[in-house]
C-alpha positions as CSV (number, residue, x, y, z in Angstrom):
1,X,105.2,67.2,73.9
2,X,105.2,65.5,77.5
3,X,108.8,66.3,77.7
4,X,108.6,70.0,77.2
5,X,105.6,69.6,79.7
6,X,108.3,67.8,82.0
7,X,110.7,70.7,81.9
8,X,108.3,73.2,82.7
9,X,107.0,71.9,85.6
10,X,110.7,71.5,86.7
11,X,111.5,75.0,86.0
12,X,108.3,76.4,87.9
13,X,108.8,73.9,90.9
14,X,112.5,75.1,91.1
15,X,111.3,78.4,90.9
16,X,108.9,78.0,93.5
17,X,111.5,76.1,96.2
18,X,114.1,78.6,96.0
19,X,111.2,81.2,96.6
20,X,110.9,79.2,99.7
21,X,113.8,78.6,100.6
22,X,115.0,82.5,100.5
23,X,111.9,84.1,102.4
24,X,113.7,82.3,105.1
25,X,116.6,85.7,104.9
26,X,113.7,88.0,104.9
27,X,112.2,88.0,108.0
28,X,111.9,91.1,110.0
29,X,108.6,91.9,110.0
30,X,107.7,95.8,111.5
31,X,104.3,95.8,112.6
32,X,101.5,98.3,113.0
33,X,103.0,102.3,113.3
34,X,101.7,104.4,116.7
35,X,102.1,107.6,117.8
36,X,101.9,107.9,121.7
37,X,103.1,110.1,123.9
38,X,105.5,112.5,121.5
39,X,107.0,109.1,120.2
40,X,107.0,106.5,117.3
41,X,106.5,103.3,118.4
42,X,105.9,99.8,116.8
43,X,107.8,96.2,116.9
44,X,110.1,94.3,114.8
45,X,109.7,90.2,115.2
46,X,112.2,88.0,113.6
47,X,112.7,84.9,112.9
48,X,116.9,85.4,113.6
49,X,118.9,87.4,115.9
50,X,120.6,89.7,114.4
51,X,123.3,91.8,116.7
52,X,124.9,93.8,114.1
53,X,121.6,95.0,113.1
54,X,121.1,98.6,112.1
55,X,117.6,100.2,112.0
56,X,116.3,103.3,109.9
57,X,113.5,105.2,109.9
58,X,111.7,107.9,107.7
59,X,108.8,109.9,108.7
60,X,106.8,111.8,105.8
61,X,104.2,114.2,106.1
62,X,101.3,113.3,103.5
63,X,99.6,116.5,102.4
64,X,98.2,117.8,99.3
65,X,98.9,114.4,97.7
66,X,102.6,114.9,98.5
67,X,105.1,113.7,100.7
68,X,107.7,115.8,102.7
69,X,110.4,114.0,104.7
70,X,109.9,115.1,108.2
71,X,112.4,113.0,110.0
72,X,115.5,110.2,108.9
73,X,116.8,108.4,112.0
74,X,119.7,105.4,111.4
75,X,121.3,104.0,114.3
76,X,123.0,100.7,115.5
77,X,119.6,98.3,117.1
78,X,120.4,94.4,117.4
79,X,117.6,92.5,117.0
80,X,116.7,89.9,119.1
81,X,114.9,86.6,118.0
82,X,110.9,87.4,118.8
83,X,109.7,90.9,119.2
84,X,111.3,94.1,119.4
85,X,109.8,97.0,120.7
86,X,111.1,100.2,119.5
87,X,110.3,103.7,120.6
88,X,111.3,107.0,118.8
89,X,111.0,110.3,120.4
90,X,109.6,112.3,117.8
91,X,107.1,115.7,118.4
92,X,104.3,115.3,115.3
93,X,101.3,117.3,115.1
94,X,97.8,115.7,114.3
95,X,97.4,114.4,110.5
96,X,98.8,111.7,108.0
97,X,102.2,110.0,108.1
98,X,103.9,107.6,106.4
99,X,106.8,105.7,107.6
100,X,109.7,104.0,105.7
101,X,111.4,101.4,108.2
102,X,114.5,99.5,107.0
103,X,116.6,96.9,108.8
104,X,120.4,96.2,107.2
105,X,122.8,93.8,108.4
106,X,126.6,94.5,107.2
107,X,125.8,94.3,103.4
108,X,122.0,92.6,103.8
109,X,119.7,95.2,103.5
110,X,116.3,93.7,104.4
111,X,112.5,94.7,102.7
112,X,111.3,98.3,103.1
113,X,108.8,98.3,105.3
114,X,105.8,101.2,104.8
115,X,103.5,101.8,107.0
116,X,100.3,104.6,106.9
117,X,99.4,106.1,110.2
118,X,97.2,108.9,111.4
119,X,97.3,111.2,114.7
C-alpha cells in the first residue's frame, strides 16, 4: 500500500511541475478593455518578446442575451518584453461589449483572452 501511495504522489508532483514549467509559454496577459475617444484600448505585458507576434481582436455587441460580432481586426504587432499599449480605432455606440483578444506567434497560438466592457 505505501508504494501505490509512492507512485501517486509522483504522478501528481510531475503533474504539478510540468504545469509549472509550461505557464512559463503562456504569458501575454491583456488587461482591462476601454473605450476612449472612438477607440479600443488596453495593454498586453509579457514575460518574452515576441517580434513575429500577430494580434487579433473581436468586438461583440451583447444584446438580448446574444452576441453579434461587430468588428474582427488581425494584424502583424511584436510584442515587446513589459507592457504594450494598443489602441484600436473603432466608432461604438454606448452599451455592452465583449472582446475576444488573441496573440499567435508562427504556429503558437496563445490563451483567448475575454474581456466585458461597458460605454
Amino acid at each position: 500500500m505505501d508504494s501505490m501511495r509512492i507512485q501517486v504522489f509522483f504522478l501528481m508532483l510531475t503533474v504539478l511541475l510540468s504545469a509549472v514549467l509550461g505557464s512559463g509559454c503562456i504569458n501575454q496577459v491583456p488587461g482591462k478593455v476601454m473605450y476612449q475617444s472612438g477607440s479600443l484600448l488596453f495593454t498586453i505585458r509579457s514575460e518574452d518578446e515576441i517580434p513575429d507576434g500577430v494580434l487579433e481582436v473581436a468586438v461583440f455587441r451583447l444584446e438580448n442575451f446574444r452576441q453579434v460580432e461587430l468588428s474582427r481586426k488581425a494584424d502583424n504587432f511584436p510584442v515587446k518584453a513589459g507592457d504594450n499599449t494598443v489602441i484600436l480605432p473603432m466608432e461604438l455606440t454606448p452599451g455592452n461589449y465583449r472582446s475576444f483578444i488573441y496573440v499567435s506567434s508562427r504556429s503558437t497560438r496563445f490563451p483567448v483572452v475575454i474581456r466585458d466592457f461597458e460605454i
